[in-house]
C-alpha positions in Angstrom: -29.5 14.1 14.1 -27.4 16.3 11.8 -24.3 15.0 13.0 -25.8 11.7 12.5 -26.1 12.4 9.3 -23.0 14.3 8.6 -21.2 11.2 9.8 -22.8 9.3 7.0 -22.0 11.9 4.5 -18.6 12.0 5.2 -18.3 8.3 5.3 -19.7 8.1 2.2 -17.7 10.9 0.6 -14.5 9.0 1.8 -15.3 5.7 0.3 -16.7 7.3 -3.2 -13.0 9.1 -3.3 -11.1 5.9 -2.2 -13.0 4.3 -5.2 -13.2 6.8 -7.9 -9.3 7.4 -7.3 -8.1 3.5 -7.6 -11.0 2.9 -10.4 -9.0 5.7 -12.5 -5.8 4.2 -12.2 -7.0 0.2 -12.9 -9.0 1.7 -15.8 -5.4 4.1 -17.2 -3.1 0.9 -16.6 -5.6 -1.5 -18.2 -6.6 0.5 -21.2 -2.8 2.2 -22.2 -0.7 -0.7 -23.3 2.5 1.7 -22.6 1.4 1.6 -19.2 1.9 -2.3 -19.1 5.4 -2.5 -17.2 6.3 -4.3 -14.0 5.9 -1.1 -12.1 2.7 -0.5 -13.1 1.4 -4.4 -12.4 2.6 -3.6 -9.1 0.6 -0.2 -9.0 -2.5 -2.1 -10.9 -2.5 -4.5 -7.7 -2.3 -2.2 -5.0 -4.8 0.0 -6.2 -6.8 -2.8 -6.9 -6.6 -4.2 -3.0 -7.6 -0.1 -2.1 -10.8 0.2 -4.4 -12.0 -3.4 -2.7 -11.3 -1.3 0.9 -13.7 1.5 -0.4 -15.9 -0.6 -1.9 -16.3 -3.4 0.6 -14.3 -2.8 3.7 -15.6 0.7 4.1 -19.1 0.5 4.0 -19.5 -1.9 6.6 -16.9 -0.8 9.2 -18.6 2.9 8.7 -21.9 0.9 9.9 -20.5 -1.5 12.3 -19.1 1.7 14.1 -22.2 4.3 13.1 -24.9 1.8 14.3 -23.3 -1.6 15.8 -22.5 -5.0 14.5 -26.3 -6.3 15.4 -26.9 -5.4 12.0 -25.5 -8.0 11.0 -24.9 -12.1 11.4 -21.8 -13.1 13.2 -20.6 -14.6 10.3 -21.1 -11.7 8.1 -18.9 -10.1 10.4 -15.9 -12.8 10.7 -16.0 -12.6 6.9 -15.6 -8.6 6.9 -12.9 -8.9 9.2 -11.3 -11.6 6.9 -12.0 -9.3 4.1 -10.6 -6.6 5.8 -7.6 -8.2 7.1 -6.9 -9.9 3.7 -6.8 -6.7 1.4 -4.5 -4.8 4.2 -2.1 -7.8 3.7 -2.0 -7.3 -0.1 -1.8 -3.5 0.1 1.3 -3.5 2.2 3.1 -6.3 0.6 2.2 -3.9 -2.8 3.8 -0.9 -1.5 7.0 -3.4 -0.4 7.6 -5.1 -3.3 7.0 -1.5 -5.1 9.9 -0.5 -2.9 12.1 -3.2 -3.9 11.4 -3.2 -7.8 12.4 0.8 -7.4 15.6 0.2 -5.2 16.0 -2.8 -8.0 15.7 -0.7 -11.1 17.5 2.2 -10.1 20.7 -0.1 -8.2 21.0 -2.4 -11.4 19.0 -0.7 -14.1 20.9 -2.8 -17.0 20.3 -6.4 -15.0 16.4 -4.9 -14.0 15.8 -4.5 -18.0 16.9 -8.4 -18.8 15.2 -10.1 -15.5 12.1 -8.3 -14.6 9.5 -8.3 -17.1 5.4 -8.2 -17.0 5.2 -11.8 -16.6 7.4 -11.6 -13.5 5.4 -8.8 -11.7 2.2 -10.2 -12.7 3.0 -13.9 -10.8 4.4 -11.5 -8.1 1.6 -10.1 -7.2 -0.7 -12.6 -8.1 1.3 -15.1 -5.1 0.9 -11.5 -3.1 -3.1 -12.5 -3.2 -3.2 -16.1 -2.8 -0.8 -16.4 0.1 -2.2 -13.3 1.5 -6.1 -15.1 1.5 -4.5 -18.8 2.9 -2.8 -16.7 5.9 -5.4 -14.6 7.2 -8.5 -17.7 6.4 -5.7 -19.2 8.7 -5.5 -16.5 11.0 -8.5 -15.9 12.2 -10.2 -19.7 12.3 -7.5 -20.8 14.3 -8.3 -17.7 17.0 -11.8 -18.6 16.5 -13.2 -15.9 14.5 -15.5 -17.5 12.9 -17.5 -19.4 15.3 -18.3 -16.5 17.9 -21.3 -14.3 19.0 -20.6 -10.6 17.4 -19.3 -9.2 20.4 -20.5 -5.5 20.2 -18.4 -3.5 17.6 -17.5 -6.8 15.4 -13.6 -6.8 16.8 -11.7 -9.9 15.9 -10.2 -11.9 18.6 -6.3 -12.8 18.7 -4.1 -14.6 21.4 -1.3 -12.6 22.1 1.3 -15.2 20.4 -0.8 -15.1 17.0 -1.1 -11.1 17.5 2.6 -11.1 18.0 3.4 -13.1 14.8 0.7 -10.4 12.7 2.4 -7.8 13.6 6.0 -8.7 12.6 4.8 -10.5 9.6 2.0 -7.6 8.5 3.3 -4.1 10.2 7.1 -4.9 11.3 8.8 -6.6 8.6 6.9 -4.7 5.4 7.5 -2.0 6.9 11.0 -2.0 7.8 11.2 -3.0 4.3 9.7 0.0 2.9 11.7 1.9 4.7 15.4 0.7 4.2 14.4 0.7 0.5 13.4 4.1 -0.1 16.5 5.5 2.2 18.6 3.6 -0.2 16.9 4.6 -3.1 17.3 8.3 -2.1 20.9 8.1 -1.8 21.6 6.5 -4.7 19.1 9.0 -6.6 21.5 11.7 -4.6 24.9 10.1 -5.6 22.8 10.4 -9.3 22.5 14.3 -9.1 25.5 14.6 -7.7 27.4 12.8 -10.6 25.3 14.1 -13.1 25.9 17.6 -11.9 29.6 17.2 -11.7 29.5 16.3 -15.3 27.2 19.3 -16.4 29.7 21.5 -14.7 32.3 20.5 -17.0 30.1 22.3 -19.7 30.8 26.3 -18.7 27.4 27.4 -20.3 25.4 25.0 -18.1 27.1 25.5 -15.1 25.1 27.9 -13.2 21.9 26.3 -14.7 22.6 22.6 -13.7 23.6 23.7 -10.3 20.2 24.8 -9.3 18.7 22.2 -11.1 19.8 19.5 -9.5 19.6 20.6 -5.7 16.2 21.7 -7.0 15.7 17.8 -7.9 17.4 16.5 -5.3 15.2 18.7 -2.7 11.9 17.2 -4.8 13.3 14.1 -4.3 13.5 13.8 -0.5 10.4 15.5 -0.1 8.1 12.9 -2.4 9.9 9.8 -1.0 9.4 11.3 2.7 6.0 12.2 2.1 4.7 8.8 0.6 6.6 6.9 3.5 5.5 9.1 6.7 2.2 9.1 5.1 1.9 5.4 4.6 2.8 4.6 8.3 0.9 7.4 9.8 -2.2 5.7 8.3 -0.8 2.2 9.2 0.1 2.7 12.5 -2.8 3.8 14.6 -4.4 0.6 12.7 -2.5 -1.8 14.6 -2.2 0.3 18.3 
């Protein structure tokens, strides 16, 4: 009975986190109008697509897998899985197209400033949304998802061509994305530090200074854009094993 409970706890604990955390940064982008740039749009969508996971997702998986899915209809749980399935979609096309407007920005900072704007981010990720809801509706009447018995634990059912196809549109392709992006944007961060280094060191009474500076901010830099990446996938990946 305690762990019974504890399981609850922590369930809840989780999803109160996942909300409070995303609620904080849709209420600082929303509220600070010098928050209002692409970046942030981007940032105002994805965490947008992670409070709906706490609040909706959550909650129902965390029953579904507590108690079973007889506590509910079988449509209630074709829709969760549609839900869930729909806001994953959005989060990791988020974190792409996050990838891209940093690896944009920082390659061509002066052609970034003229054509991306808060308009442009906005109609981004609104598309992100839409197409994300057609494909998934898609995806899971045509396997039949929402016409079944609840078969146990509420597990959507995929042929293995339509599995396929999710996994290199949803997992393979984002994802490889993601990566080749921040690599890039590392090195050209590094060539950065490098050249502004080489230019501090023309200044004698910086010299020792910038030098540890900048390997100090090249190290940071590695360190954040490896963290949020390997973090990213190691939540990710046992989601689609």
């Amino acid at each position: 009975m305690t762990s019974y409970v504890l399981l609850y706890v922590f369930a809840a604990a989780i999803a109160l986190f996942t909300m409070c955390g995303n609620l904080f940064v849709i209420i600082s982008v929303c509220h600070f109008h010098q928050l209002h740039t692409p970046t942030n749009i981007l940032i105002l969508s994805l965490a947008m697509s992670d409070f709906l996971v706490g609040l909706f997702v959550m909650p129902v998986h965390v029953l579904i897998w507590i108690e079973s899915c007889s506590l509910f209809e079988p449509i209630f749980c074709s829709f969760s899985n549609m839900i869930s399935f729909h806001l994953t979609f959005v989060s990791v096309y988020n974190i792409s197209f996050i990838a891209m407007d940093r690896y944009f920005a920082l390659s061509n900072p002066f052609l970034y400033s003229k054509k991306v704007s808060v308009l442009l981010a906005f109609i981004i990720t609104t598309h992100v949304w839409i197409v994300s809801l057609f494909y998934n509706c898609a995806l899971l009447y045509l396997n039949g998802n929402f016409n079944h018995v609840c078969p146990g634990r509420c597990l959507p059912r995929m042929d293995e061509l339509w599995f396929t196809a999710d996994v290199v549109i949803v997992f393979i392709l984002p994802c490889a994305t993601i990566i080749i992006l921040y690599m890039n944007v590392f090195f050209i961060a590094r060539r950065h530090a490098v050249a502004i280094r080489a230019t501090l060191q023309d200044r004698q009474r910086v010299n020792d200074q910038s030098n540890v500076y900048s390997s100090k901010s090249e190290r940071k830099a590695a360190k954040v854009l490896g963290i949020l990446v390997s973090v990213f996938l190691i939540c990710l990946i046992p989601y689609y094993i």
